[in-house]
C-alpha positions as CSV (number, residue, x, y, z in Angstrom):
1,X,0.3,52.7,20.0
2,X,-0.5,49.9,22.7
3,X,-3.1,47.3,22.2
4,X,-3.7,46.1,26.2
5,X,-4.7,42.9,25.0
6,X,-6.9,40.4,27.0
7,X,-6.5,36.2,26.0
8,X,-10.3,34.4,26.6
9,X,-13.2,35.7,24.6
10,X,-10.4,36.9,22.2
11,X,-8.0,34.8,20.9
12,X,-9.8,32.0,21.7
13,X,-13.8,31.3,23.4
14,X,-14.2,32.2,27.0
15,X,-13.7,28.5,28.4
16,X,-9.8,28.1,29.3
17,X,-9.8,26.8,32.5
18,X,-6.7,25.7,34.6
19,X,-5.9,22.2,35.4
20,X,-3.2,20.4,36.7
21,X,-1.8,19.3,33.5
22,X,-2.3,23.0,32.1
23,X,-4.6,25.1,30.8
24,X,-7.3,23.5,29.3
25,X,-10.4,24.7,26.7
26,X,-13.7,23.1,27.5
27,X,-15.6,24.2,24.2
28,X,-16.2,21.5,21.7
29,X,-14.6,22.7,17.9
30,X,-12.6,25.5,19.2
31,X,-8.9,25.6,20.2
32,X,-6.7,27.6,22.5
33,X,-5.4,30.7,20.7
34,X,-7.3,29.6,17.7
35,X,-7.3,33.7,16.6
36,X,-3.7,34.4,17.7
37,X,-2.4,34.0,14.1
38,X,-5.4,36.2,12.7
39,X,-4.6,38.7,15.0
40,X,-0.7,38.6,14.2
41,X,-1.4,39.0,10.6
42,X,-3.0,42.0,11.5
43,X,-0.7,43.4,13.4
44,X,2.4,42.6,10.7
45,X,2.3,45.7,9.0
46,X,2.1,48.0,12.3
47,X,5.7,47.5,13.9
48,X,5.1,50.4,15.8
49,X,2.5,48.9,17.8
50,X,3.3,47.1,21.0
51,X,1.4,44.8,23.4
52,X,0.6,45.1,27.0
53,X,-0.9,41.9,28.4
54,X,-4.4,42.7,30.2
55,X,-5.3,39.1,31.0
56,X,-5.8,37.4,34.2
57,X,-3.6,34.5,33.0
58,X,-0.7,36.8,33.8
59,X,-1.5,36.5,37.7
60,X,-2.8,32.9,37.2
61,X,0.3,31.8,35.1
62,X,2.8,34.6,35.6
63,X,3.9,36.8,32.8
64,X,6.6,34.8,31.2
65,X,4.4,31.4,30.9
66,X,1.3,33.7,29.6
67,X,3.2,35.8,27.2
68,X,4.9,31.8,26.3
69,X,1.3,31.0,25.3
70,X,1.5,33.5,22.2
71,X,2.9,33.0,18.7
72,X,6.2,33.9,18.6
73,X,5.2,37.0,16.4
74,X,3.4,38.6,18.9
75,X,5.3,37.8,21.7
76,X,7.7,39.4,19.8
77,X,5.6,42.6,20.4
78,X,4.9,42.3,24.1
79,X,6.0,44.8,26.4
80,X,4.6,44.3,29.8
81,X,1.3,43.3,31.4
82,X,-1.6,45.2,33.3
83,X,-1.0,43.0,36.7
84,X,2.9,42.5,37.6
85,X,4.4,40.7,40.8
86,X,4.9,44.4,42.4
87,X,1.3,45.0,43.0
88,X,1.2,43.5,46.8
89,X,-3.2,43.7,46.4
90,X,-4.1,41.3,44.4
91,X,-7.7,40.8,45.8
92,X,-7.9,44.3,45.4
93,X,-6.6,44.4,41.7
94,X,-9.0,41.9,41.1
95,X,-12.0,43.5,42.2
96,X,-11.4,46.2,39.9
97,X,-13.0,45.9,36.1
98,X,-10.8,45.6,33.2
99,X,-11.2,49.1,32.2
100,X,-10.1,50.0,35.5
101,X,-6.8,47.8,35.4
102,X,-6.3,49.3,32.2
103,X,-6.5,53.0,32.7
104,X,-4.3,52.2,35.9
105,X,-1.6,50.6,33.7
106,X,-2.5,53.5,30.8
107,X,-1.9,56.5,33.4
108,X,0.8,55.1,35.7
109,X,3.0,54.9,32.2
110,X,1.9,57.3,30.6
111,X,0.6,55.9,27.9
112,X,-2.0,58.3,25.6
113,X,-2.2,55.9,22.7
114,X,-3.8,52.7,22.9
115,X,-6.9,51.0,22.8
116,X,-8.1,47.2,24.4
117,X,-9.4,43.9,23.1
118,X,-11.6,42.3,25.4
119,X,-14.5,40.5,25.7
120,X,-15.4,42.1,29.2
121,X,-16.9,45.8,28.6
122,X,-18.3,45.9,32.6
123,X,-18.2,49.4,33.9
124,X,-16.5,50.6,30.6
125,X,-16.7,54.3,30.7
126,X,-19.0,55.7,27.7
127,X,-16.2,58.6,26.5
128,X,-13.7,55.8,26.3
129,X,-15.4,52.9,24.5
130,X,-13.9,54.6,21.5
131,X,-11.3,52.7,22.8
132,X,-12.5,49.1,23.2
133,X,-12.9,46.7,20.8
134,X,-15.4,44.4,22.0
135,X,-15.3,41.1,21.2
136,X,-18.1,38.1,21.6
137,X,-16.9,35.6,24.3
138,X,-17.6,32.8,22.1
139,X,-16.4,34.3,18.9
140,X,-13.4,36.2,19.5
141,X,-11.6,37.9,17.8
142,X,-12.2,35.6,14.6
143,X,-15.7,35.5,15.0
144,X,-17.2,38.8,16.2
145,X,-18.5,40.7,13.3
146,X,-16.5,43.7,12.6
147,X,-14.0,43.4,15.4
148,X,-11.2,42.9,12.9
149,X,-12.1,46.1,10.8
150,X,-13.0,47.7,13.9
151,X,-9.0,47.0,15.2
152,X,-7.6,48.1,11.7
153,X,-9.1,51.5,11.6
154,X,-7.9,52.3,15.0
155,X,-4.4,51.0,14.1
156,X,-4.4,53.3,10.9
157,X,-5.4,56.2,12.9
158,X,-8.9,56.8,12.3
159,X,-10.0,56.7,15.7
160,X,-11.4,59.6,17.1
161,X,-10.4,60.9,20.7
């Protein structure tokens, strides 16, 4: 299984902002990656489960220095990234909604099993929110209320196509 895995409004509240001495989060009482641990706990039993990156930080950053970001645990389990250095339209790629990127990425590897953390669920298609585990932008993964059961049952298989 893949988990395309976005970084703000999931691992941490939807206020990282670059600066020039780095990335920075402008919310009072919350840290960056704050959920990163939660969510590798999770994810410790399920070592067939890999991630692909599905955040902008990967075009902001680059994928090395975004995946960096990550506990060592899941960067472990990091396999690629929605957005790569190949795709020469970048003001198109980012005019498209995450669910687009996604199901891009999904079909061009042909990936059949996965299903998305994010925060953004603009444009997501009704017969594939199945798929999506919507977080709260301010909560995260850590703090939106069943999004951590919600991510379990579709890791043991319970989730329907």
């Amino acid at each position: 299984m893949i988990l395309f895995l976005d970084f703000d409004g999931v691992l941490h509240p939807n206020e990282a902002f670059m600066t020039k001495s780095g990335v920075v989060l402008r919310c009072d009482g919350h840290n960056l990656f704050e959920h990163a641990n939660l969510l590798a706990d999770l994810l410790e039993p399920y070592s067939h489960v890999k991630i692909i990156l599905s955040t902008s930080w990967v075009w902001t950053l680059s994928f090395k220095r975004a995946k960096g970001h990550l506990p060592d645990r899941l960067q472990s389990k990091v396999t690629g990234a929605t957005w790569h250095t190949k795709i020469d339209e970048r003001p198109i790629w980012d005019s498209l909604t995450r669910y687009e990127q996604i199901n891009i990425c999904a079909n061009s590897r042909g990936i059949k099993d996965w299903v998305a953390i994010d925060d953004n669920d603009t444009d997501w298609p009704d017969n594939k929110r199945h798929r999506l585990i919507h977080t709260n932008e301010w909560g995260g993964l850590g703090g939106t209320a069943g999004a951590m059961d919600e991510l379990r049952a579709k890791l043991q298989g319970r989730m329907a196509e």
